[in-house]
N, C-alpha and C positions, 0 to 999 in steps of 0.2 A: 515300381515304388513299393518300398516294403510298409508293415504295416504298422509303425514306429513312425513315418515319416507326414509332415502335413502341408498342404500348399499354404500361402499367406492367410487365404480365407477360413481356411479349416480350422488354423492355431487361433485367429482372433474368436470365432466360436468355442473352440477350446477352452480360452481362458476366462469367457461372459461367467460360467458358473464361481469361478474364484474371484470376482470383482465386483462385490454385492455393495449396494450404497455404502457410504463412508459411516453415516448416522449410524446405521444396522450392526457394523463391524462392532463401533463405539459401545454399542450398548451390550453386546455379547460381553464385549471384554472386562465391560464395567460389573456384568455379572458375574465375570467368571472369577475380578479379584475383588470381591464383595461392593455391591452396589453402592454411589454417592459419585457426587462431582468429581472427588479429588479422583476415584477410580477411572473416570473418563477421561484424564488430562493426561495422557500417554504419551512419553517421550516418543520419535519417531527417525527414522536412521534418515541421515543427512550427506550429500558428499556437493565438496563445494571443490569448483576449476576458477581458477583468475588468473588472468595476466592482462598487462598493461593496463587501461582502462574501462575494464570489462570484469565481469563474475557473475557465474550461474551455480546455485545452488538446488541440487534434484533432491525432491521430498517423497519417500517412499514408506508404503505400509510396511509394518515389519514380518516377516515371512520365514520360511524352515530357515535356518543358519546355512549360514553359505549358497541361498537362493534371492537374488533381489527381488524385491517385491516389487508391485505395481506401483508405478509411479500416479503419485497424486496430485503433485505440481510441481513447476519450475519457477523459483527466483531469479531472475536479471536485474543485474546490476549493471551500473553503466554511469560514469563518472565522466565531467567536462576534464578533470587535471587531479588525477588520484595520483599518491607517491604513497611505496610502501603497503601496494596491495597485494595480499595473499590469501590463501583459505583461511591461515591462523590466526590472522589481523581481521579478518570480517566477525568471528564469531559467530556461526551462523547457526541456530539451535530451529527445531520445530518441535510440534506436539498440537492432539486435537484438544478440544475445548465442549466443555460440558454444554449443551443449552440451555439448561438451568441453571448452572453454578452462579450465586448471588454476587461475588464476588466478579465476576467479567459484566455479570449485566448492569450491575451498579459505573462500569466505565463507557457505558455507552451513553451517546448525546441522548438517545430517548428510549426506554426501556419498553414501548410499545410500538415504536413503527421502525427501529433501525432492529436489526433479527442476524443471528447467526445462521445460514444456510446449513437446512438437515444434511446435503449430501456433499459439504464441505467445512467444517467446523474445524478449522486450520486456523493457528496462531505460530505465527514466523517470525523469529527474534531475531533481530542483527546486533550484536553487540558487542564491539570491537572492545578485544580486552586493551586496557591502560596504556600496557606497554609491547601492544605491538606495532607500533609506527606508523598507522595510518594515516593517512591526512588526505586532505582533497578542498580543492579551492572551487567555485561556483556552486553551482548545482550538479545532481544528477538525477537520472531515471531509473524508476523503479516497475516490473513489471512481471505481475503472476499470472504464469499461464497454468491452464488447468483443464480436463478434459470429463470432470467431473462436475461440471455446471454447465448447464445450456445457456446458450449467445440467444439472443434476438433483439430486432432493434428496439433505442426506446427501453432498454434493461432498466433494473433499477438496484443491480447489484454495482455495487462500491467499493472501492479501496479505501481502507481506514488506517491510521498509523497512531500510533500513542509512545509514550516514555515507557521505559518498564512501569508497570502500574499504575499509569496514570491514564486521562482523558481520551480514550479512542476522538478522531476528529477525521472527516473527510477528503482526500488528498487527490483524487480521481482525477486525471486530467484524459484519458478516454478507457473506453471500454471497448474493445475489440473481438472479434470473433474468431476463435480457433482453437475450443471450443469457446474458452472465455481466457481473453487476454485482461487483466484490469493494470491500468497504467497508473502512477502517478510521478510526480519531480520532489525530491526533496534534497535538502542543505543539511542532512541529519538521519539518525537513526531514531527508536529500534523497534517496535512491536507492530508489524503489517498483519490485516484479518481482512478479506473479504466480505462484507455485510451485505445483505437485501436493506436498502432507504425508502421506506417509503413516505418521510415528511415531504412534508410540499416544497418544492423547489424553491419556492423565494425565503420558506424559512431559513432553506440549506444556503441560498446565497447572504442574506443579511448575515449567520455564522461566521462566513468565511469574511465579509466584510468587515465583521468586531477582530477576526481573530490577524485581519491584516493592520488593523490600526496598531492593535496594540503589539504588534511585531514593530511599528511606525514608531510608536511611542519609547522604543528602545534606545531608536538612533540617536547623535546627538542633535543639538535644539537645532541647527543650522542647516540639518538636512528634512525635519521633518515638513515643513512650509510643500515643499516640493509633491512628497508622496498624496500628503492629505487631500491635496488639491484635487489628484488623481482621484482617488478612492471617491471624492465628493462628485464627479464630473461621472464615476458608474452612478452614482444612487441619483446623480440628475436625468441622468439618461435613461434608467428603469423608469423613474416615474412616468415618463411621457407615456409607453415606453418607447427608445430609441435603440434598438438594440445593438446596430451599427455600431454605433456611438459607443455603449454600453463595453464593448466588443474592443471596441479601439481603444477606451482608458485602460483597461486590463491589462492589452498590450503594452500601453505605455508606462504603465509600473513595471513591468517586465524588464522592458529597455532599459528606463532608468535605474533599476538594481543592477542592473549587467553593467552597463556603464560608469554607477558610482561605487562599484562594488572594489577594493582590492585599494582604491584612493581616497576614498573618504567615509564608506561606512567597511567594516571588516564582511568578508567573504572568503574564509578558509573555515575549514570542520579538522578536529585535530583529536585522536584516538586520546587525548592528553585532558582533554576538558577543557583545556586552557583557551579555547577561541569560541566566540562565538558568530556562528556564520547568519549575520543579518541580511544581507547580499541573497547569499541561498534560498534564504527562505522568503525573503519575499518575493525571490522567482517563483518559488511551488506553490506559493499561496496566490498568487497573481494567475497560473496557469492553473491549478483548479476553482480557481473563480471564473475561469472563461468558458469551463468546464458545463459548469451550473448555469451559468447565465447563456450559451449555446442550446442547451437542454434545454430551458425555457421557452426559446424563442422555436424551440423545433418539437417539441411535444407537451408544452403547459406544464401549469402548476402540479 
């Protein structure tokens, strides 16, 4: 073996010294084009593969020209009924995120216990331009894998989603290990962040509980009777608690947007703005309320 060459184990030692926390890199760079938020918020090279209905987006540090960098996460996408999926129809942009820029903390549900992780400060845009043809009817699954945050069970690290510039909200529907998968479903795009939550569990499920009515409140009058009932039959079930119970009304908002979805409440998402998927989203909001209320029942407030 000549002395140029390296077995698998040698090259991953090899490349520990060029793979320094993500925070550490941030703050270099923020020094180096003169220090402040806006210098932390660093575009980052992106290559997204789609076909049919599926899409991964690989997030890499930026590195010599013509060398890829290390990879710092993967976006999957994953669609019940996408038409018109491509790299250039996703839109798919990233860049890291200051831990103090006033402006990101002021979008977070609480600006002392939900936290941007120091050794992943990633905000991942999806934002299908206008006119490229996307569409997609139900739900789908969102999931960032990352090998720069530690799994263990019982986490308290989150997937979050917001509009461009608007309200980060919690979308979690599991958190997995490899190193850290964070899952969520949505009927919509665009701005996903990995957060550490550390509010109390039932404040995070009441949240999700306002923020499913008033997706409820959307519908027209004839469908809401139906959902409320649900949504009323979780907060009966908490109080016992029942979590079974609790457990099974979640599902049963699930079912019910699945089933009335495409006939009597709308359940398409369209690159166009022109639809709005109610269907959708009260699947991803129904599935990470199952999310929370699971987590309750398996390691408390």
């Amino acid at each position: 073996m000549s002395h140029t060459e390296f077995t698998p184990s040698a090259k991953r030692a090899a490349r520990r010294p060029f793979l320094p926390r993500l925070a550490a890199w941030v703050a270099a760079a923020a020094l180096s084009l003169g220090a402040g938020s806006a210098a932390a918020q660093i575009p980052l090279p992106v290559t997204v593969v789609a076909a049919g209905d599926h899409a991964v987006a690989t997030v890499r540090l930026p590195f010599l020209p013509g060398w890829p960098g290390p990879i710092l996460a993967e976006l999957s996408l994953d669609f019940d009924d996408a038409s018109g999926l491509s790299p250039a129809a996703l839109g798919v942009s990233a860049r890291t995120v200051s831990l103090y820029d006033p402006n990101l903390i002021a979008r977070l549900p609480d600006t002392d216990l939900t936290t941007v992780p120091g050794s992943l400060p990633l905000l991942v845009t999806v934002q299908p331009p206008l006119s490229g043809g996307l569409s997609f009817k139900g739900s789908g699954r969102a999931e960032i894998h990352t090998h720069w945050l530690p799994y263990a069970a019982g986490t308290r690290l989150r997937l979050f989603k917001a509009p461009l510039g608007g309200a980060f909200y919690d979308v979690t529907d599991e958190i997995a290990a490899g190193s850290v998968r964070a899952r969520g479903t949505y009927g919509g795009f665009s701005q996903f962040l990995i957060l550490a939550d550390a509010r109390p569990t039932p404040v995070v499920i009441a949240s999700k509980l306002q923020r499913l009515r008033e997706r409820v409140d959307l519908l027209p009058a004839s469908e809401q009777p139906g959902f409320d009932a649900l949504l009323d039959d979780v907060e009966t079930a908490l109080a016992v608690p029942d979590y079974a119970a609790a457990l099974a009304a979640a599902d049963a908002v699930r079912a019910r947007a699945v089933a009335r979805g495409g006939t009597f409440i709308d359940n398409e998402w369209r690159a166009t703005r022109t639809h709005r998927n109610d269907a959708g989203e009260l699947v991803a909001g129904a599935a990470t309320l199952r999310f929370s209320l699971a987590y309750l029942r398996d390691y408390g407030p």
